[in-house]
Each structure stands twice: as structure tokens, then as C-alpha cells.
N, CA and C of each residue as an Amber inpcrd file, in Angstrom:
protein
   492
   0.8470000  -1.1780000   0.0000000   0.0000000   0.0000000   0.0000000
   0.8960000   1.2460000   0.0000000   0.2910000   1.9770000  -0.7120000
   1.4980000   3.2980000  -1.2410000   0.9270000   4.3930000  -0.0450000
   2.2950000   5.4520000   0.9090000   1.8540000   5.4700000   2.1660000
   2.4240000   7.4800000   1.5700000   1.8150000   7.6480000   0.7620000
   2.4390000   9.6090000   0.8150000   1.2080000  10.1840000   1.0550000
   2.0630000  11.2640000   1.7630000   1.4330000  12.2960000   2.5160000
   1.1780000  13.4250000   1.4670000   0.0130000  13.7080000   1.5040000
  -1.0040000  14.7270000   0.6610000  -1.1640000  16.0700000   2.0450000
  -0.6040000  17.3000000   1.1180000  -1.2070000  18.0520000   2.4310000
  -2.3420000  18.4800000   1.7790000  -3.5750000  19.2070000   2.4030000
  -4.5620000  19.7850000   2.8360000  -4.3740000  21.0470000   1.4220000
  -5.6790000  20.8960000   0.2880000  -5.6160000  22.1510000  -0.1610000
  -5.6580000  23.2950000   0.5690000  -5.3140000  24.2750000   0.6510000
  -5.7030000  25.6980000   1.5170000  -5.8590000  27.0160000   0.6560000
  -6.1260000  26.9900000  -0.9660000  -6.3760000  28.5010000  -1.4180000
  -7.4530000  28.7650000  -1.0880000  -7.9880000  29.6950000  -0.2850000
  -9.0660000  30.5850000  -0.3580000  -9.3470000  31.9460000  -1.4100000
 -10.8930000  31.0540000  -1.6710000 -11.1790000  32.8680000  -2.6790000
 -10.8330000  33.7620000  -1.8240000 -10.6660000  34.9950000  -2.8890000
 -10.6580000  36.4440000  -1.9820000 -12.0580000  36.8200000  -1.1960000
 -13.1110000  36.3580000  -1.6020000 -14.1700000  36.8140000  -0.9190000
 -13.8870000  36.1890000   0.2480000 -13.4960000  34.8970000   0.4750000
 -13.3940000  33.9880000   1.4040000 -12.5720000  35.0120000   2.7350000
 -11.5080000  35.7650000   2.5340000 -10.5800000  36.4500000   3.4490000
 -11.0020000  37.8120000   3.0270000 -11.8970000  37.9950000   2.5810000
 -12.7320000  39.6120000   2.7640000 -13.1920000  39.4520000   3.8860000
 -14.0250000  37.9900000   3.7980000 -14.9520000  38.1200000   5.2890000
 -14.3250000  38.7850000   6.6150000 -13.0100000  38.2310000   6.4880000
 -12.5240000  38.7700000   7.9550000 -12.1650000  40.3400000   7.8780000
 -12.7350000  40.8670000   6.9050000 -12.7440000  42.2890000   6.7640000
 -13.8900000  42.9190000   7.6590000 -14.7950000  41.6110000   7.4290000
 -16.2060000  42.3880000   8.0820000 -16.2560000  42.4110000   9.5450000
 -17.3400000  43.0700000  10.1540000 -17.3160000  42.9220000  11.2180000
 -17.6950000  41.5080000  11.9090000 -17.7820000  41.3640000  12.7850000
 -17.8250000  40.0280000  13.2520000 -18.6950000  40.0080000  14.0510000
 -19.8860000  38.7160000  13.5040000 -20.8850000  38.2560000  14.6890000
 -22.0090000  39.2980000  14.1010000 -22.1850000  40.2690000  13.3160000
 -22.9760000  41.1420000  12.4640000 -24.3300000  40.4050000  12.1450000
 -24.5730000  39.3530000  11.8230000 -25.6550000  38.6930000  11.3030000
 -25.1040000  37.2180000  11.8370000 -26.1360000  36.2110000  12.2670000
 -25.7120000  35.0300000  12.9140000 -27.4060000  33.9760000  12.1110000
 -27.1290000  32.7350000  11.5130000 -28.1360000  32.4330000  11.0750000
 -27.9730000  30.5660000  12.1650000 -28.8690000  30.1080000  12.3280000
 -28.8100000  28.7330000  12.4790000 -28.4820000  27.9840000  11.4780000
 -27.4410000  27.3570000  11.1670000 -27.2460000  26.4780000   9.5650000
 -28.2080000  25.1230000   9.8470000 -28.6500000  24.9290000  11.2720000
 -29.6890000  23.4480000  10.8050000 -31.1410000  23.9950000  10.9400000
 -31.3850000  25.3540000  10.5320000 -32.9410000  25.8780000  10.3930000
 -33.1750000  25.2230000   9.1200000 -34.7450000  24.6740000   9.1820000
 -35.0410000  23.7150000   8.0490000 -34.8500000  24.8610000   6.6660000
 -35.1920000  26.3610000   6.9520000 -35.0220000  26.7600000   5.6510000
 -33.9280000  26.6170000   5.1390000 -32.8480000  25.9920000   5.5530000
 -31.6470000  25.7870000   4.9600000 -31.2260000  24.5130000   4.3020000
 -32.6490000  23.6720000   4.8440000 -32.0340000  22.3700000   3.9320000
 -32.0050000  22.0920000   2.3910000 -33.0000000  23.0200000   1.4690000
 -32.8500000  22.9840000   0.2780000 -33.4280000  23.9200000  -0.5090000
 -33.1220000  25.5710000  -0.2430000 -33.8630000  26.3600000  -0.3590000
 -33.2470000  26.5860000  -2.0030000 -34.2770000  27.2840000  -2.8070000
 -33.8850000  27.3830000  -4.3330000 -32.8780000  28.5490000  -4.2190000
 -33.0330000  29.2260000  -3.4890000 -31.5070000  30.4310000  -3.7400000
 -31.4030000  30.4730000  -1.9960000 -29.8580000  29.7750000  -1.5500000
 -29.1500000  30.3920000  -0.4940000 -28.9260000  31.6740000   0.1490000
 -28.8290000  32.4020000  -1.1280000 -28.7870000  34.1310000  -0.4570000
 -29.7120000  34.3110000  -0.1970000 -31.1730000  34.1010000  -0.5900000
 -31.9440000  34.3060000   0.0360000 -32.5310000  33.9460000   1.0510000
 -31.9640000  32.7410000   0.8750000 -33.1290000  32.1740000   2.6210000
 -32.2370000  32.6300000   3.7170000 -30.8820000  33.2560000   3.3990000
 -30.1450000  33.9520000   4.3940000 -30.5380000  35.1560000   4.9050000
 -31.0640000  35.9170000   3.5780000 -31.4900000  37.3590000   3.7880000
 -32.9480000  36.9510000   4.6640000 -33.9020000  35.9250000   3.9410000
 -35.3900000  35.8010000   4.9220000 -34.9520000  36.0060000   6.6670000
 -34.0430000  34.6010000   6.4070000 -33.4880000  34.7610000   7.3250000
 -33.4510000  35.2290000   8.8390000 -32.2270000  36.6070000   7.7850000
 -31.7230000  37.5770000   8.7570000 -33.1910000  38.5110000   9.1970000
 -33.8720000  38.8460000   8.0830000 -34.6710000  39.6360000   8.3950000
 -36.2320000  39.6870000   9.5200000 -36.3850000  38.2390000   9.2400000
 -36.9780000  37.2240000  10.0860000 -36.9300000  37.5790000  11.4180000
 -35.8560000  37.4110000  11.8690000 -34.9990000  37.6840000  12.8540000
 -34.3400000  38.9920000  13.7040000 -34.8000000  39.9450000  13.2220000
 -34.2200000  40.9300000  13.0670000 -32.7350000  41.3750000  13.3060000
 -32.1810000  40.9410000  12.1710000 -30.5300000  40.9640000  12.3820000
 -30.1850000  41.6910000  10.7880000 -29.2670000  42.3420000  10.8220000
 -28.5820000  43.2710000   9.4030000 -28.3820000  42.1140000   8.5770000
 -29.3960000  42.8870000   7.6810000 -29.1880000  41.3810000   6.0970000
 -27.7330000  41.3240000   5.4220000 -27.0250000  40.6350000   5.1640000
 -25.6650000  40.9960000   4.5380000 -26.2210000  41.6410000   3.2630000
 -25.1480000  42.5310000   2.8850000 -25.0210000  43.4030000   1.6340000
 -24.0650000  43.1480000   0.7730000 -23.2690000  42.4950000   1.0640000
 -21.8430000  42.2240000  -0.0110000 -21.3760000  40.8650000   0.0190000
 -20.8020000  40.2780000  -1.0000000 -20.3540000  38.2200000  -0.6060000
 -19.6600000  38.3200000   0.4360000 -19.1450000  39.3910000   0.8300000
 -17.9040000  39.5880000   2.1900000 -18.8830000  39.2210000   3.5110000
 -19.4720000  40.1310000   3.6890000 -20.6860000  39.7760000   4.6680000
 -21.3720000  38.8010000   4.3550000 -21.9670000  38.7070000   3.4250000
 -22.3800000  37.1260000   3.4320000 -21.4200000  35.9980000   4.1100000
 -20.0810000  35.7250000   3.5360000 -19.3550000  35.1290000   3.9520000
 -19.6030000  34.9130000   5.6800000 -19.2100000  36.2470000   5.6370000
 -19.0960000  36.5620000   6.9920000 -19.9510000  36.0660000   7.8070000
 -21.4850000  36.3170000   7.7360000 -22.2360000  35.4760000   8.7830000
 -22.2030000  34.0020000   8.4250000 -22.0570000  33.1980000   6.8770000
 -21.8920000  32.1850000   7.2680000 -20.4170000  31.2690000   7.9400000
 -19.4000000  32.1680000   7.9690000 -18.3120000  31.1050000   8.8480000
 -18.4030000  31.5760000  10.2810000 -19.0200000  32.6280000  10.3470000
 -19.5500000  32.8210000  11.7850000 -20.6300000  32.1130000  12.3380000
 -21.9070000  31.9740000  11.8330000 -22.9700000  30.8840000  12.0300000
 -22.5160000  29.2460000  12.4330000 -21.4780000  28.7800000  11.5110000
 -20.9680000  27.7090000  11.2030000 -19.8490000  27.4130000  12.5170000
 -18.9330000  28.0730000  12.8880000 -17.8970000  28.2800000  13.4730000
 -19.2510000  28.1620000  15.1070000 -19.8970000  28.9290000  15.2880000
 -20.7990000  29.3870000  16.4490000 -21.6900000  27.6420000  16.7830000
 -22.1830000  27.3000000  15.4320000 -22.9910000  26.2200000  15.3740000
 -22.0370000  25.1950000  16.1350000 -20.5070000  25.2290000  15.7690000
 -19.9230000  23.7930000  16.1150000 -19.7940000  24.3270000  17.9360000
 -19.8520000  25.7160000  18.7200000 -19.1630000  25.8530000  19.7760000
 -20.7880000  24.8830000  20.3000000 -21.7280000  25.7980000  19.8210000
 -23.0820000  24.9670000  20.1690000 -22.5780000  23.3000000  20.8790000
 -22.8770000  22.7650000  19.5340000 -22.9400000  21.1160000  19.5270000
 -21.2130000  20.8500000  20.4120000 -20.2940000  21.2730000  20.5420000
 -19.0690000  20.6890000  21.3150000 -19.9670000  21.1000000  22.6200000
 -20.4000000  22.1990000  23.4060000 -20.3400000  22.4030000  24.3580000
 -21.8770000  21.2590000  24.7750000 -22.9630000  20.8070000  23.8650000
 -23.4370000  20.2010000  24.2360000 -23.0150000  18.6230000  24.4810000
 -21.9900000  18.3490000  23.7200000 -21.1940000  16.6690000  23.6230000
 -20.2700000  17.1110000  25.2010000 -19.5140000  18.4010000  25.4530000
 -18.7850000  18.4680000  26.2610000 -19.7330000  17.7290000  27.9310000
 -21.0100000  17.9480000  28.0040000 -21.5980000  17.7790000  29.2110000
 -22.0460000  16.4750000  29.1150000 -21.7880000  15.1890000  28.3970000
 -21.3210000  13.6330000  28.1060000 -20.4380000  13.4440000  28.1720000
 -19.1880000  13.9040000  27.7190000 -18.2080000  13.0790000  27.7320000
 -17.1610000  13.3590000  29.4190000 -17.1580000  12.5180000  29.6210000
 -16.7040000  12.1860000  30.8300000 -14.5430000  12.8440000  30.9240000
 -14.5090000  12.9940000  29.3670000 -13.1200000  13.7680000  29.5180000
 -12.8200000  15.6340000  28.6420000 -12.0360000  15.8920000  28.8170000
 -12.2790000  17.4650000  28.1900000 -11.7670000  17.4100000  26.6780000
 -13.1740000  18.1090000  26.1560000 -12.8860000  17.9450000  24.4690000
 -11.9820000  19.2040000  24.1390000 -10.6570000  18.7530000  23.6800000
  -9.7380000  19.6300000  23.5830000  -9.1800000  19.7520000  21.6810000
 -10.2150000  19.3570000  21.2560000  -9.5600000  18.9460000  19.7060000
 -10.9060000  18.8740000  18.9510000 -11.0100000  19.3800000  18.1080000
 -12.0640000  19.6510000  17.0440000 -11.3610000  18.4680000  15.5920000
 -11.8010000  17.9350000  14.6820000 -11.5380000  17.5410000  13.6490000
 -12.5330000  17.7370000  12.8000000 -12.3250000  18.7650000  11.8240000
 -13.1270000  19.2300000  10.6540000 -12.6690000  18.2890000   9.3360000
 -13.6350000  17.7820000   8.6010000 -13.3100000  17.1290000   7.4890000
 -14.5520000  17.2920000   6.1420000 -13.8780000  16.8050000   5.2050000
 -14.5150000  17.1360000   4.4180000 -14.3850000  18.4770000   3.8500000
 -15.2690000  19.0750000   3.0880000 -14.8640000  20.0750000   2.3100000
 -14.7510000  21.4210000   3.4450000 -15.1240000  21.3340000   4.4900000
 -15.0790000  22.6420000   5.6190000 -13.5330000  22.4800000   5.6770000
 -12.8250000  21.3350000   6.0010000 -11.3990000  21.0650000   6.2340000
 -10.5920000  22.3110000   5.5590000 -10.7800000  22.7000000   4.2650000
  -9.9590000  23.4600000   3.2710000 -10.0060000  24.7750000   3.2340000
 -11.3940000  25.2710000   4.1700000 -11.2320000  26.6730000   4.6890000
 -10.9950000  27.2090000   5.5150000  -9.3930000  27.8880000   5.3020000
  -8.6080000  28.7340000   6.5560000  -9.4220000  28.9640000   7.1300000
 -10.2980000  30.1510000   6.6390000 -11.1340000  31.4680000   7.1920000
 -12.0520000  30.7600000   8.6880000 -12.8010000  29.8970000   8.0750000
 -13.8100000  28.5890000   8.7480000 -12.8890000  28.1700000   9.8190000
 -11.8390000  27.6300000   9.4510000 -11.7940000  26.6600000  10.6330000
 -10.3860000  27.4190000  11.4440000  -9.9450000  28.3580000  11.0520000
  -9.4410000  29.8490000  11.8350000 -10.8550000  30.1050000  13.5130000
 -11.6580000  30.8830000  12.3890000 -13.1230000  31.1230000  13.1850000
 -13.2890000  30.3110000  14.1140000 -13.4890000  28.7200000  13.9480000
 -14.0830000  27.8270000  14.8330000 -13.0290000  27.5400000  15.8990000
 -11.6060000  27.8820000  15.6880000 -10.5230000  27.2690000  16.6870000
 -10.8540000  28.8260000  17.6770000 -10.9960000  29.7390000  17.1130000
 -11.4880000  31.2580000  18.3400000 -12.6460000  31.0590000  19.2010000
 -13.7490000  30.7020000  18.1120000 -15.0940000  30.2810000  18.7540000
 -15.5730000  29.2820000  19.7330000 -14.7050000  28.1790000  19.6120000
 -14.5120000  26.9100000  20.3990000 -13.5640000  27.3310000  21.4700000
 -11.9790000  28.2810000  21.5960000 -10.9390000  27.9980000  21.9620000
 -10.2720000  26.8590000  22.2300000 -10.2610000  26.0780000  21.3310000
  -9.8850000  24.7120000  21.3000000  -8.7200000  24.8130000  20.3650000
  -8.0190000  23.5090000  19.8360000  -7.1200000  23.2200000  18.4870000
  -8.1830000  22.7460000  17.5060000  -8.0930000  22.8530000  16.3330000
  -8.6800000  22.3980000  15.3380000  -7.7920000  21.9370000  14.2380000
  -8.2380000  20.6020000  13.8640000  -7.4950000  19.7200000  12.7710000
  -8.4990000  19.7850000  11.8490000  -7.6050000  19.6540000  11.1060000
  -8.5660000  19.5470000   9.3730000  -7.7600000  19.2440000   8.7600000
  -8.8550000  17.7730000   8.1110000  -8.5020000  17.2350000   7.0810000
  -8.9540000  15.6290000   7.7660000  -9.2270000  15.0060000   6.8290000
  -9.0430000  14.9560000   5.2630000 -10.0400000  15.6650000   4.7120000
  -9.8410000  15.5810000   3.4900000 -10.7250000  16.3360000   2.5820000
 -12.0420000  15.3550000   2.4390000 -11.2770000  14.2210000   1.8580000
 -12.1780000  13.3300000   1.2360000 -12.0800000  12.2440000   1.8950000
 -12.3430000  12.2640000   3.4750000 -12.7810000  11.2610000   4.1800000
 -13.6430000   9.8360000   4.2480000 -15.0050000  10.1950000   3.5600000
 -15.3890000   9.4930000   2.8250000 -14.9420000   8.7620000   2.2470000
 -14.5400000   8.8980000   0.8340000 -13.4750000   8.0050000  -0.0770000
 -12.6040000   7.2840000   0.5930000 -12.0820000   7.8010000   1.0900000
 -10.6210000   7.1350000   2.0600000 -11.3760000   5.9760000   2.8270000
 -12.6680000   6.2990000   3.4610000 -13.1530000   5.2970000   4.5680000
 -13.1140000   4.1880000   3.2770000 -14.0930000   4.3640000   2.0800000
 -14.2870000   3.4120000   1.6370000 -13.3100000   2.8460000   1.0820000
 -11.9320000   3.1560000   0.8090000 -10.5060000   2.7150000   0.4030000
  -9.8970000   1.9590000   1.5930000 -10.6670000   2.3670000   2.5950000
  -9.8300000   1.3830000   3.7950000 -10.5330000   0.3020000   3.8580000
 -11.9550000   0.1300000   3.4770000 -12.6200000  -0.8950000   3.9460000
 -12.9290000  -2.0130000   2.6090000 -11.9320000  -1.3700000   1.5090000
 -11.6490000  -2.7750000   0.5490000 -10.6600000  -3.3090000   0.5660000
  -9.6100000  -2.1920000   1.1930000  -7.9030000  -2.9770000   1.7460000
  -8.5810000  -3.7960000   3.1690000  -9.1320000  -3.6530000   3.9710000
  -9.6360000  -4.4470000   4.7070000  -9.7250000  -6.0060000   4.1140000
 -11.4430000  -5.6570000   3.0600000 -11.5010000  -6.7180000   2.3760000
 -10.8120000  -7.6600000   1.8410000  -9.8170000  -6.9410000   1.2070000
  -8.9280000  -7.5400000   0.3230000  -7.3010000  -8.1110000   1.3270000
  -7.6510000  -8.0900000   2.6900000  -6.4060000  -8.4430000   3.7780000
  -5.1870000  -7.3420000   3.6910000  -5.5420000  -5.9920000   3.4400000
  -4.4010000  -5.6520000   3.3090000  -4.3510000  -4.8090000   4.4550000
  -4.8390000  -4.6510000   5.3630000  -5.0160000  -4.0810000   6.5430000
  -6.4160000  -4.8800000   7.7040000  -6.1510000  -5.1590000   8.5610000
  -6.6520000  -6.3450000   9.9110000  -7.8420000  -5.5750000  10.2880000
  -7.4410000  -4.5070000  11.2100000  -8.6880000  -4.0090000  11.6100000
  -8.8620000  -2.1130000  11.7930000  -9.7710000  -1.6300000  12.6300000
 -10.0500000   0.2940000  12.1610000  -8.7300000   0.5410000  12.6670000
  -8.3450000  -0.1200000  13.4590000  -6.8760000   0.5550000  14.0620000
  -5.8710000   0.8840000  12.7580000  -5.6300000  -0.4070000  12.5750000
  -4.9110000   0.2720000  11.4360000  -5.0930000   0.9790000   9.7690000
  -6.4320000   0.7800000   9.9780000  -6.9710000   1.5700000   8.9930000
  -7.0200000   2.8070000   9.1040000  -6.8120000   3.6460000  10.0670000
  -6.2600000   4.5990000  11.2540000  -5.4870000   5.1240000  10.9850000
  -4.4790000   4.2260000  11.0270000  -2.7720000   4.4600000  10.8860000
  -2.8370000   4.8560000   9.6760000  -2.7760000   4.1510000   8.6810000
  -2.5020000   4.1140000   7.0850000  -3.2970000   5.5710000   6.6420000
  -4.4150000   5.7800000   7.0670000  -4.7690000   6.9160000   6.5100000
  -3.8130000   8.4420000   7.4860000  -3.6090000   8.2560000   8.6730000
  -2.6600000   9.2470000   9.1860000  -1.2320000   9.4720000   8.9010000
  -0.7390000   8.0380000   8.3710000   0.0600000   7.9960000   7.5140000
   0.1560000   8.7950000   6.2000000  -0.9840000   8.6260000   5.6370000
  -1.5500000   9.5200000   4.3540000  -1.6440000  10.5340000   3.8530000
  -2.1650000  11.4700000   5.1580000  -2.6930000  12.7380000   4.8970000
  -1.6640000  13.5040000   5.7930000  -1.9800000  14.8480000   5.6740000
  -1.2540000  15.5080000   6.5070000  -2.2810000  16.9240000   7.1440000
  -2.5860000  16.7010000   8.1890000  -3.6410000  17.6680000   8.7400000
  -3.1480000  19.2860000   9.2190000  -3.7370000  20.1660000   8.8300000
  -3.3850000  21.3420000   9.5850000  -4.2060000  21.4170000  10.6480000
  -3.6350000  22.1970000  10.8490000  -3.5930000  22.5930000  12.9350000
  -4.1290000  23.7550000  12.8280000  -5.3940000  24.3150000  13.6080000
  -5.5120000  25.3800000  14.1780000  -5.7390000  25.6610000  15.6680000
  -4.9590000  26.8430000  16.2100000  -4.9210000  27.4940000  17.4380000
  -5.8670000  28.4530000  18.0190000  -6.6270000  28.7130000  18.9230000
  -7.3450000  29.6310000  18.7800000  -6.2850000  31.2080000  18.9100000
  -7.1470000  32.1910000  18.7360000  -6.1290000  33.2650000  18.5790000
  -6.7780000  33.7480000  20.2480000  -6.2530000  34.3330000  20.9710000
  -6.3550000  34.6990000  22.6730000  -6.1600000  35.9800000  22.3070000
């Protein structure tokens, strides 16, 4: 099994690092409000939204941006601090994967919002699971442990700090 390390795309659009131009925390949306599960235009069910709500509708992709890696970043302090009052040890490590993994801006935000470390990556977690579980099949790896390994072997995760 071929064992190289892939790092983590990281270009962000420019709109992407405008956001942190904007102000912060300006507009805040719930990302699991049902209007978000498949609305025909996103900007808009952001603007319903905001307005809904009475919060400043974004005006520019910057602000847009902006409330969503803030929403997103806010959503995960949510759900950690609710897993934090189960788990019997202190959640000190976030792991973002999937396509959130590849945005600085995002997972910058969430290591402030959380004050935690945040890892990201893999990208394509998914895939990989299912690449481990035909080397499985196929005996080329025993059990998740080392299906574990081989993929940490693999990838190479960035690190985020919160900023204090």
C-alpha cells in the first residue's frame, strides 16, 4: 500500500478572506434551520433569514461570507459544548473534514469560537473510509486501528490554534 502524505488544499477565494474584513458576529443564522435544507436560492433564505430575525441582512459576498463562517464556526461551539456535558473527559480537539477542512477562514473562526485546536482534514474522508474498507476486504489491513494508521500515515492535517 502506497503510504504519501497529501497536504490539505488551503487557497481561499478572496471573498473567502474579505470576510474577515467584516465585522464580526454582524448577522448570525442557524445552519440546521429547516429553511436551509434545500432552499432554491441560499442568499436568500439567508437574507429571509436575517430579516426574520431581526438581524442586518448581509449586503456584499464579504458579509455574506461573513455570517456564514460565523454561524458555522458558532454552530460547532453549540454542539461541542453540548457533547462536552457527556463526555466524561475534556474535548480539547475539534476535527473538521470534508470540504469545511480546506477553509482557513472557517476553521481559523471555529478554533477562536470553540478555543480549542482544530485539525482539518481529510478532505475526502469518505473516499478514504471506503478505500480502507476494501484494503480491509482484500487483507491488506486487519482491523479500524490500522486503517487509522494508514490513513494518518496519508494525509497531513493542519492545525488550528485559537487566537487569545
Amino acid at each position: 500500500m502506497v503510504r504519501q502524505r497529501h497536504p490539505p488544499a488551503t487557497d481561499n477565494p478572496p471573498w473567502a478572506d474579505n470576510a474577515l474584513k467584516e465585522a464580526p458576529k454582524r448577522s448570525i443564522i442557524n445552519p440546521d434551520d429547516p429553511c436551509f435544507a434545500a432552499p432554491k436560492s441560499m442568499l436568500a433564505a439567508i437574507r429571509t433569514y436575517c430579516e426574520t430575525h431581526g438581524q442586518p441582512v448581509p449586503e456584499t459576498p464579504a458579509q455574506t461570507c461573513r455570517c456564514i463562517f460565523d454561524s458555522l464556526a458558532l454552530r460547532y461551539k453549540t454542539i461541542c459544548s453540548w457533547l462536552q456535558e457527556f463526555a466524561p473527559f475534556r474535548i480539547d480537539t475539534l476535527h473538521i473534514i470534508g470540504g469545511g477542512c480546506v477553509n482557513e477562514v472557517l476553521d481559523q473562526l471555529t478554533a477562536d469560537a470553540l478555543g480549542i485546536r482544530v485539525l482539518a482534514g481529510p478532505q475526502e474522508a469518505t473516499a478514504l473510509g471506503n478505500i480502507m474498507l476494501q484494503a480491509k476486504a482484500n487483507g491488506e489491513v486487519k482491523d479500524r486501528w490500522e486503517m487509522r494508521k494508514v490513513i494518518a500515515n496519508s494525509i497531513e492535517l493542519k492545525e488550528y490554534n485559537p487566537n487569545k
